[in-house]
VEXDREN-505438 format. One line per 5 residues: number of its first residue (from 1); for each residue x, y, z of C-alpha. Coordinates in Angstrom, 1 decimal. Layout:
<midrens>
NUM> X Y Z; ...
</midrens>
This chain:
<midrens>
1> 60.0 33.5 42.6; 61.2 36.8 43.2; 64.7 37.7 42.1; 67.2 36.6 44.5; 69.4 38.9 46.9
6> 73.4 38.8 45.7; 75.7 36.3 47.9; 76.8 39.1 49.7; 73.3 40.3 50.7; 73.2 36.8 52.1
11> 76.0 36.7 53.9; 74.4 39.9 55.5; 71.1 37.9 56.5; 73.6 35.0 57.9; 75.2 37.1 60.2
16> 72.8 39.0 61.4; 72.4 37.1 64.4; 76.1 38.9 65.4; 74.9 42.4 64.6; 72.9 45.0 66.0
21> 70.7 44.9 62.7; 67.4 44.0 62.7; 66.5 42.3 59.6; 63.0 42.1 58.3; 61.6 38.6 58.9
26> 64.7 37.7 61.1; 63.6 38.0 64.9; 66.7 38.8 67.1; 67.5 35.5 69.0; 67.9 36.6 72.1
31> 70.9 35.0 74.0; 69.7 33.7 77.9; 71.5 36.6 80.7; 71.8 36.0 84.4; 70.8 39.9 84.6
36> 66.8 40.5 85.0; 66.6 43.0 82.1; 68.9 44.2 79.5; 68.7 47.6 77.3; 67.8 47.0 73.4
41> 70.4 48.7 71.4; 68.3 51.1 69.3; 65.9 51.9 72.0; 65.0 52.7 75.7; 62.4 49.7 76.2
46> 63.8 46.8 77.9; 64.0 42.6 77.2; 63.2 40.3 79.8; 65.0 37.3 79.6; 63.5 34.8 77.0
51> 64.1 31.6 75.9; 66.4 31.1 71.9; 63.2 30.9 69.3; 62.9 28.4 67.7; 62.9 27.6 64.0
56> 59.0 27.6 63.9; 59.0 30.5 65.6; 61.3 32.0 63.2; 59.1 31.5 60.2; 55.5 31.8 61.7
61> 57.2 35.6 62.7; 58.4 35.9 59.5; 55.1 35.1 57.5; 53.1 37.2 59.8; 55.5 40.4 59.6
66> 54.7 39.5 55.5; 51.2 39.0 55.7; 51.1 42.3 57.2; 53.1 44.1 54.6; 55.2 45.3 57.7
71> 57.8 46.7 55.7; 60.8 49.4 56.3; 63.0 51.7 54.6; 64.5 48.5 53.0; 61.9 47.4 50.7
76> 63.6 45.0 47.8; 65.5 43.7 50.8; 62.8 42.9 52.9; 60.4 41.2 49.5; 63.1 39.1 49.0
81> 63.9 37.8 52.3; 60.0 37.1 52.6; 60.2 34.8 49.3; 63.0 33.1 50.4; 61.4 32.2 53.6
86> 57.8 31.2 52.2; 59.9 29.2 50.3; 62.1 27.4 52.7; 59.2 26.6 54.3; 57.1 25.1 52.2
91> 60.1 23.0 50.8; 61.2 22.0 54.5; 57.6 21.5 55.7; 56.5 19.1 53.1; 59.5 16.9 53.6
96> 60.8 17.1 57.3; 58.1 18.9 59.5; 58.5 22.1 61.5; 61.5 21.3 63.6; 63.8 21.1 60.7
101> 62.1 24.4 58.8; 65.6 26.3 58.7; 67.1 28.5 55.9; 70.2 27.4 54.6; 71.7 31.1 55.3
106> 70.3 31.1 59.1; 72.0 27.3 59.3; 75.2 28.2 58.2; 75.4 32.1 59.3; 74.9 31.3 62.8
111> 77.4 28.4 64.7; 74.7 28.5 68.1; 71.6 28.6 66.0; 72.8 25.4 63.7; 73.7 23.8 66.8
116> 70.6 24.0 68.6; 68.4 22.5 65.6; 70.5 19.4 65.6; 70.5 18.9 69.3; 66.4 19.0 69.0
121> 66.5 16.5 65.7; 69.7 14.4 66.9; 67.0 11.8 68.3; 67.0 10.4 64.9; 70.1 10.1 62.2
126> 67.8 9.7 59.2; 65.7 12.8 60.1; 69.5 14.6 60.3; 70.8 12.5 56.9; 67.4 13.8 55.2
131> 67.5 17.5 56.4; 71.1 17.8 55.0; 70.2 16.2 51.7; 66.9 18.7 51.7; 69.0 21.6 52.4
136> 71.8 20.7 50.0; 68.9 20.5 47.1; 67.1 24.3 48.4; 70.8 25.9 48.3; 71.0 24.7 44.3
141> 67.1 25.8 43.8; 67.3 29.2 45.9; 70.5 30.4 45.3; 70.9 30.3 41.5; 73.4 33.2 41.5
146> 75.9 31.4 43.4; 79.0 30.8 41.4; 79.9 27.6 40.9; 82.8 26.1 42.2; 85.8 25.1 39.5
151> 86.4 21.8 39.9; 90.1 20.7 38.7; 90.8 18.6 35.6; 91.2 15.1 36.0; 92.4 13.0 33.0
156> 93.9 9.9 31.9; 97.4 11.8 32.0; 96.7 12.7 36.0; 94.8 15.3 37.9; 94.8 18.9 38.0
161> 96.8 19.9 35.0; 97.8 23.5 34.5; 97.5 24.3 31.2; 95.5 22.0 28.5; 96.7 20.0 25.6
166> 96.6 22.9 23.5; 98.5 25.6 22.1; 99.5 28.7 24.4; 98.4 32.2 23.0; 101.4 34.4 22.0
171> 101.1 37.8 22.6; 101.2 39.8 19.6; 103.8 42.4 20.3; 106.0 39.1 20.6; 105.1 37.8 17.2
176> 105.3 40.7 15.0; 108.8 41.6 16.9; 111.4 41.6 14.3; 113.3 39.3 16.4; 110.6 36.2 17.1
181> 112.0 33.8 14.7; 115.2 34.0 15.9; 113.8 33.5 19.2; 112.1 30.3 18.3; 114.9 28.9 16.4
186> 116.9 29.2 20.0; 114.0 28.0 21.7; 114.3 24.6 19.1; 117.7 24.6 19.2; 118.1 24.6 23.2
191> 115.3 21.7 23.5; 117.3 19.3 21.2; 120.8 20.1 23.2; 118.9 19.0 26.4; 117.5 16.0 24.4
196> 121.0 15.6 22.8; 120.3 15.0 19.8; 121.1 17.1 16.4; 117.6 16.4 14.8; 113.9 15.4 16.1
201> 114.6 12.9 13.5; 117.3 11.5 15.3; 114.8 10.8 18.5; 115.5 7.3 20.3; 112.7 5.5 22.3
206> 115.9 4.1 23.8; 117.7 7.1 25.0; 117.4 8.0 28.6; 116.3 11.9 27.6; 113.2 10.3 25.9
211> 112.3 7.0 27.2; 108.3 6.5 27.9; 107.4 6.5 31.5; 106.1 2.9 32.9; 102.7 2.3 34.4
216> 104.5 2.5 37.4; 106.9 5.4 37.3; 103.6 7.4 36.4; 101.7 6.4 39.4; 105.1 7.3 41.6
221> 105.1 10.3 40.2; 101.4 11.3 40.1; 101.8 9.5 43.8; 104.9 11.9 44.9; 106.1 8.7 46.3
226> 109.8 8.8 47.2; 112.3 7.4 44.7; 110.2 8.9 41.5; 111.5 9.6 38.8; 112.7 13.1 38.4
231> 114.3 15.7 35.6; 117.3 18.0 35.7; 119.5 19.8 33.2; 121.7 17.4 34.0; 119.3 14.6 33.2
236> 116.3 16.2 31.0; 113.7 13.7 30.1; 110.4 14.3 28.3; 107.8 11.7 27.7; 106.5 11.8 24.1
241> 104.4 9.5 24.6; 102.3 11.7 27.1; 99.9 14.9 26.5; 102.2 18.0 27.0; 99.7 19.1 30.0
246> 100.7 15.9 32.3; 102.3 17.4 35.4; 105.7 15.0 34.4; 105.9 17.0 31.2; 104.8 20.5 32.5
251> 108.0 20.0 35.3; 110.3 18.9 32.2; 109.1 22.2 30.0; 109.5 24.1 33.7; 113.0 22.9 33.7
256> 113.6 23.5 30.3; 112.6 27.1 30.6; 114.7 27.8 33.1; 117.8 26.6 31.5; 117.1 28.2 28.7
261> 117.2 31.7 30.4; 120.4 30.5 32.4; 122.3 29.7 28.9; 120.7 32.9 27.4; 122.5 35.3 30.6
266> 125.8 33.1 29.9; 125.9 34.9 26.4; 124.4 31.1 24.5; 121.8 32.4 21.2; 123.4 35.3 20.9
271> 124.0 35.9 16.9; 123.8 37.8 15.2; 122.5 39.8 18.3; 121.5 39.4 21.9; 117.6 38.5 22.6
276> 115.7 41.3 23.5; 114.4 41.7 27.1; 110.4 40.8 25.7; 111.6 37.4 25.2; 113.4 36.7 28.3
281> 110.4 36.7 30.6; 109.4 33.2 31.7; 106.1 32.7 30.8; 107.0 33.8 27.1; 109.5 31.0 27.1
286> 107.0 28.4 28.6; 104.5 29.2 25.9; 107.3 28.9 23.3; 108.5 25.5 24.5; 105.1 24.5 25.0
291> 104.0 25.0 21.5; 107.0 23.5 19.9; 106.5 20.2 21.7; 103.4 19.9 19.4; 105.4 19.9 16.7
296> 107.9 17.8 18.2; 105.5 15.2 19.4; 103.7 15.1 15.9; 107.5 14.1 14.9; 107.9 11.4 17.4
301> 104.3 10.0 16.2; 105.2 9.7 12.5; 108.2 7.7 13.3; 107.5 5.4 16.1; 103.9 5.5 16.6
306> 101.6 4.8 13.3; 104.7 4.7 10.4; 103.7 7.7 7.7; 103.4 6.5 3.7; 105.2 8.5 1.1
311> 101.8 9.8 0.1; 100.3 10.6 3.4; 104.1 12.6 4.0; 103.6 14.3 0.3; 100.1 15.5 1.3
316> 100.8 16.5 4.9; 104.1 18.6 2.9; 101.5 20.3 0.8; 98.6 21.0 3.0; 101.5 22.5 5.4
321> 102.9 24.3 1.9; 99.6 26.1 1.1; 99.1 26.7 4.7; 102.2 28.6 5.0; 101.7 30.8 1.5
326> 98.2 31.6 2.7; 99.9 33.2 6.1; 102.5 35.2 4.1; 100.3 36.9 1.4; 97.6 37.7 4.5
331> 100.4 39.3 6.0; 101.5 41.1 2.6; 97.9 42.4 2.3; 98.0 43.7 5.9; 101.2 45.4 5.9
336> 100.2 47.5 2.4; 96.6 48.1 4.2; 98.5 49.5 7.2; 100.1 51.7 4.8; 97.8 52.9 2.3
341> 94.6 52.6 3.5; 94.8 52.2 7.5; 90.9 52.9 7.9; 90.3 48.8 6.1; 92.3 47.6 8.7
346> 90.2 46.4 11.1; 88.3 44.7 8.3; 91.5 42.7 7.2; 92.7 42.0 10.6; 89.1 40.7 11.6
351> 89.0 38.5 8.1; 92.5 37.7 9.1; 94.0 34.3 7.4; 90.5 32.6 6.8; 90.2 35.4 4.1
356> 92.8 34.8 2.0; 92.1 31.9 -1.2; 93.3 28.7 -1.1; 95.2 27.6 -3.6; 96.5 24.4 -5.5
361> 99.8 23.6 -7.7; 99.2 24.3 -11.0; 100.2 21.8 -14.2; 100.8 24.7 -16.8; 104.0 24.4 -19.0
366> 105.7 27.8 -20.6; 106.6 27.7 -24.4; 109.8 25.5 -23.5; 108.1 22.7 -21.8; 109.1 24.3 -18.2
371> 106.9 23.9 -15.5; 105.4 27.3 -14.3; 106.0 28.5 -10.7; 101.9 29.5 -10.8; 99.1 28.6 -8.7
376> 95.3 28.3 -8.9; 93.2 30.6 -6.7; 90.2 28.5 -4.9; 87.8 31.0 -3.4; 86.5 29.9 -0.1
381> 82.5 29.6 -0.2; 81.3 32.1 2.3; 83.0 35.3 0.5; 81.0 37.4 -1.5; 82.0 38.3 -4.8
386> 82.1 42.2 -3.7; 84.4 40.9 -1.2; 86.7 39.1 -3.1; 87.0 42.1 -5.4; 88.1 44.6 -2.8
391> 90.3 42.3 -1.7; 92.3 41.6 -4.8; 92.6 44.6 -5.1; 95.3 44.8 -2.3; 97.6 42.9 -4.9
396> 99.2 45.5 -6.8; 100.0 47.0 -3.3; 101.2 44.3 -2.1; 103.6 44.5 -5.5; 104.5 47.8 -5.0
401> 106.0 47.1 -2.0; 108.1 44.5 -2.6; 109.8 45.4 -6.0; 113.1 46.9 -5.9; 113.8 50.7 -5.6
406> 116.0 52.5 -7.7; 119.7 51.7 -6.6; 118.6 49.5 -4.4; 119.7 45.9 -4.6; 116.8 42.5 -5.2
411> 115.4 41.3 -2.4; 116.8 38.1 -1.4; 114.4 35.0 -1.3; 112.1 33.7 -4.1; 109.8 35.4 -6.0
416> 105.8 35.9 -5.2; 104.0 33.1 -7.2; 101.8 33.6 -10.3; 98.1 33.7 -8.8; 95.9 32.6 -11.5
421> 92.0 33.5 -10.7; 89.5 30.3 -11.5; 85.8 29.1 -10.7; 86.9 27.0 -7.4; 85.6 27.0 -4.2
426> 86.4 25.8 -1.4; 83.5 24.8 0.4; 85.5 23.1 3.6; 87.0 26.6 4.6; 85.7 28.2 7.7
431> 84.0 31.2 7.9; 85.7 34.2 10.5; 83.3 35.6 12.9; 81.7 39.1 12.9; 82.3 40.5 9.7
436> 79.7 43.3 7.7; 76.7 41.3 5.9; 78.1 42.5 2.8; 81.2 40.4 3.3; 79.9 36.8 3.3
441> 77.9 35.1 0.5; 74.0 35.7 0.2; 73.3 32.1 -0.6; 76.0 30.7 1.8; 74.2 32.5 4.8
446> 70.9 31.2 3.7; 72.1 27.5 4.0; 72.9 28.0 7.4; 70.9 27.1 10.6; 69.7 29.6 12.9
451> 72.4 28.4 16.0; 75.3 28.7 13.5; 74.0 32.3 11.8; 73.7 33.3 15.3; 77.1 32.1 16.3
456> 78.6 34.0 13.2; 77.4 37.4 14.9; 77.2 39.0 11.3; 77.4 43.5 11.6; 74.3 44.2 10.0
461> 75.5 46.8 8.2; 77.0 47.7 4.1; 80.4 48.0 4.2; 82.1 50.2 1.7; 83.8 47.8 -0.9
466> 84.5 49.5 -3.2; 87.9 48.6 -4.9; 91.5 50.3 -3.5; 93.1 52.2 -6.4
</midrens>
């Protein structure tokens, strides 16, 4: 077929009956007049009175005006509008017979015209139950640029959620603001005062400001039925039991933002300095309230839900451990790229956390039987050796910036761990997208499948490696 006219060209053809237009294929239906004759509007030459055409009518004009390569100054218009109608009625033709031979934009552009084809087929309801089912399946054929409607998300935890069960996207300038922790920690510390407890730990499946909905208190409140149950400030209530996207839990977090900026204008969170402005915008507080129920709900599942082991807690403390040193030395490496060599920073950023080693305690003992504060570098399987090089060779930057300055006092906080290089991969660690060819590993690539290499949207292109000085 053809290619298709845009929706609004459509819309052009279905309202054409209203306008002085003339469309190619599209015979004016002419509307019955007590006067003898009438003027056309584009010429001289007068119309008698005549009859509405009919559908038939419609198309045999239309094919004709085709066959006869009748065409004006509106050529692609007029070869579409030919395709669509050959179309329609070969479709229509096959399935319902002439009377019901109508475009789906001539049925729906024109409130007279549709009316007149179901007065002629209204003899029969299956004819009219058939055409519409016909028509319904030519608009999904024929149109194919149509958008498609959105339908709203229905799930177990209710309909039409707002925002899914995952976390919000923080805007950068918020997270690099100097200010962002302290922000969160007011964010944590305002959520358990409205909980009142001291601690997530301290969470009660008895309390009142936690308490699991019932069956039935969700289906009033999905429901709106009067006498739901409802939260305030004055009685806050979230349900850890349910996704943080059910509309019970979205009006708690509402709630909860709002109080939070109300306590923030009363001079509450304060020290050791007022919150800047960039926090105190609502939909910065939502996202920062909804990402910390996460956490909190994780909290609430350990304890009450499926009970946690000592060793399932020791490994979830280390995998959270590693994850935590991988995001510091990533931001390390960044901050001395930004300052020494600012033209690798697009390459770093891109790489961002996925680039940096894992890494894994290690059992080595100093000459007094002291365990070492030193960890093992595991190399992730899709970096290339030329990679890896280039960027370990960020680390004495990363050193030069954080020792001490002449008559300047040691940096408060722990030292940098010992990095010890080894032989380990870690062939579990996820690749980031788009970086040069040079970057990922030659044998890793080859092992991949052509969906996945083409969802990696590798630069073909060398990038310059060679190792920061």
């Amino acid at each position: 077929m053809a290619h298709l006219p845009k929706k609004r060209d459509l819309s052009e053809f279905s309202d054409g009956m209203h306008s002085d237009r003339t469309l190619v294929g599209q015979p004016r239906c002419v509307e019955p007049s007590s006067d003898a004759t009438r003027e056309g509007p584009e010429s001289g030459n007068t119309v008698g009175p005549t009859e509405r055409q009919t559908p038939s009518t419609i198309l045999a004009s239309s094919d004709e005006r085709v066959h006869h390569n009748d065409y004006s100054s509106h050529a692609d218009d007029e070869f579409t509008v030919a395709a669509v109608l050959r179309a329609t009625r070969k479709f229509l033709a096959s399935a319902l017979g002439n009377l019901t031979q109508v475009p789906f934009f001539l049925r729906r552009g024109n409130k007279g015209f549709s009316d007149d084809v179901r007065a002629t087929t209204s003899g029969s309801t299956e004819v009219n139950a058939e055409r519409d089912i016909s028509i319904r399946e030519l608009d999904r054929e024929v149109n194919v640029e149509r958008p498609a409607k959105r339908r709203k998300v229905v799930g177990a935890d209710g309909p039409g959620p707002s925002l899914r069960d995952t976390d919000v996207e923080v805007p950068i300038a918020l997270t690099w603001h100097p200010r962002y922790r302290h922000f969160l920690a007011a964010i944590r510390a305002h959520f358990l005062y409205l909980l009142g407890v001291k601690s997530l730990q301290a969470l009660d499946p008895s309390s009142s400001h936690c308490q699991p909905l019932t069956i039935l208190e969700q289906q009033q409140y999905l429901g709106n039925l009067p006498g739901r149950v409802t939260t305030t400030e004055e009685h806050f209530r979230f349900d850890f039991q349910l996704s943080r996207s059910h509309p019970f839990n979205l009006e708690a977090l509402r709630v909860f933002s709002i109080s939070f900026l109300k306590h923030v204008s009363d001079g509450a969170y304060s020290r050791p300095a007022p919150l800047p402005c960039i926090f105190l915008i609502l939909r910065n507080v939502e996202a920062a309230i909804y990402n910390h129920a996460k956490m909190a709900k994780a909290v609430w599942y350990r304890r009450f839900v499926v009970q946690e082991s000592e060793e399932a807690m020791a490994s979830r403390l280390a995998t959270n451990s590693r994850k935590s040193r991988k995001q510091r030395l990533y931001r390390k490496r960044l901050a001395a790229i930004t300052q020494y060599a600012p033209h690798h920073h697009a390459l770093v950023s891109t790489a961002g956390a996925r680039g940096v080693s894992s890494d894994e305690s290690s059992d080595d003992m100093d000459e007094a039987d002291r365990h070492q504060d030193t960890v093992v570098r595991v190399a992730p399987s899709w970096r290339s050796l030329e990679f890896q090089g280039w960027y370990h060779s960020l680390d004495p930057l990363v050193a030069n910036i954080e020792k001490s300055r002449v008559g300047r006092r040691t940096r408060r906080g722990a030292t940098s761990r010992r990095r010890k290089h080894s032989s380990k991969v870690n062939r579990s660690s996820v690749a980031p997208i788009g970086l040069p060819r040079n970057c990922y590993h030659t044998g890793w690539l080859a092992d991949l499948s052509p969906y996945d290499l083409n969802k990696l949207q590798v630069l073909e292109e060398t990038y310059d490696l060679t190792p920061i000085q």
